[in-house]
C-alpha positions as CSV (number, residue, x, y, z in Angstrom):
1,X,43.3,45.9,-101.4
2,X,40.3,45.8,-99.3
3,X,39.2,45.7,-95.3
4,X,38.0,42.3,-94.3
5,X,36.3,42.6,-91.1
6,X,37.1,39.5,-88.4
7,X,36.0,38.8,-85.0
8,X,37.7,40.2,-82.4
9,X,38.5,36.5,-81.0
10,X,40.0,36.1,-84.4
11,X,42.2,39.3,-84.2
12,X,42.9,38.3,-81.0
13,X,44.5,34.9,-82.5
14,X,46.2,36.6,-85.1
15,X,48.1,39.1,-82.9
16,X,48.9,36.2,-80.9
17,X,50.2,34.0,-83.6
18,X,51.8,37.3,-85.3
19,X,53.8,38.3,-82.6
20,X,54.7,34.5,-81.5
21,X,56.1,34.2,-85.5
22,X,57.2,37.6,-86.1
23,X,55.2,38.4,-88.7
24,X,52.9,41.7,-88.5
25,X,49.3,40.8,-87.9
26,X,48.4,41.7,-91.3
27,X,51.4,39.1,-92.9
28,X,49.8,36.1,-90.6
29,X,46.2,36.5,-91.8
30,X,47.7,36.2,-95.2
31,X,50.0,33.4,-94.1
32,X,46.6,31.6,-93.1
33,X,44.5,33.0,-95.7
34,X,47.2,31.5,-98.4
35,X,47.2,28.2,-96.8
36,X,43.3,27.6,-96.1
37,X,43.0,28.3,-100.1
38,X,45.4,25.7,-100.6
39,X,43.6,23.1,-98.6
40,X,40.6,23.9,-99.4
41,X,41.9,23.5,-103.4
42,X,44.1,20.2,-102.4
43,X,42.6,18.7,-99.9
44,X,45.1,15.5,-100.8
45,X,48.1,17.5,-99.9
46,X,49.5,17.8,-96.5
47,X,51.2,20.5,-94.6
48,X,54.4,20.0,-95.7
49,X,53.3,20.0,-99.3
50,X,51.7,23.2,-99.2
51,X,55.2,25.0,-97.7
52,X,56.9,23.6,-100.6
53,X,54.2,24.5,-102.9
54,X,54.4,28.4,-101.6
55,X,58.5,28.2,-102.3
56,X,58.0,27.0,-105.1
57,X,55.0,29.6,-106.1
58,X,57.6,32.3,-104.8
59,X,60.8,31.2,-106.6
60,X,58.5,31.6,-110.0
61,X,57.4,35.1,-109.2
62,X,54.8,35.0,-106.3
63,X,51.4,33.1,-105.6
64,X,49.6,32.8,-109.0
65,X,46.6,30.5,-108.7
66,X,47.3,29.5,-112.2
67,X,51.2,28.2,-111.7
68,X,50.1,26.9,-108.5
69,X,47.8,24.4,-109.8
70,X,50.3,23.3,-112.3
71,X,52.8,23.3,-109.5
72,X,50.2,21.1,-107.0
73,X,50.4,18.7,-109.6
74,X,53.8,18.5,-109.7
75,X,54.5,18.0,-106.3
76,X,51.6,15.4,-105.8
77,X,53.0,13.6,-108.2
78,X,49.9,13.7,-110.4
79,X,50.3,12.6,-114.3
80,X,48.7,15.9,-116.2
């Protein structure tokens, strides 16, 4: 664990969004934080994907960058 400094127009956003969802503000940054690496890793996937992708990463044990690859592929429908 670590401090990750932000801007404060980005805490700002986060307390926002964090209050709005429910989520403490630390939970959302991780919420966005999770699904930025995932776009940024399958840019092919959309939205929707990527929520199934997280249930599925949690139902296996949490977010492991390994399984989720294998998982991405699944869901995409890619042939390994």
């Amino acid at each position: 664990m670590g401090i990750v400094k932000i801007s404060d127009a980005m805490h700002e956003n986060l307390r926002l969004a964090s209050n709005a969802l429910s989520r403490s503000i630390n939970a959302q940054a991780e919420h966005w934080m999770r699904i930025g690496m995932l776009t940024e890793l399958h840019p092919g996937l959309d939205h929707n994907q990527i929520c199934r992708l997280l249930i599925a990463a949690e139902l296996d044990g949490g977010l492991d960058l390994k399984q989720l690859c294998a998982a991405t592929q699944a869901i995409a429908g890619v042939d390994q």
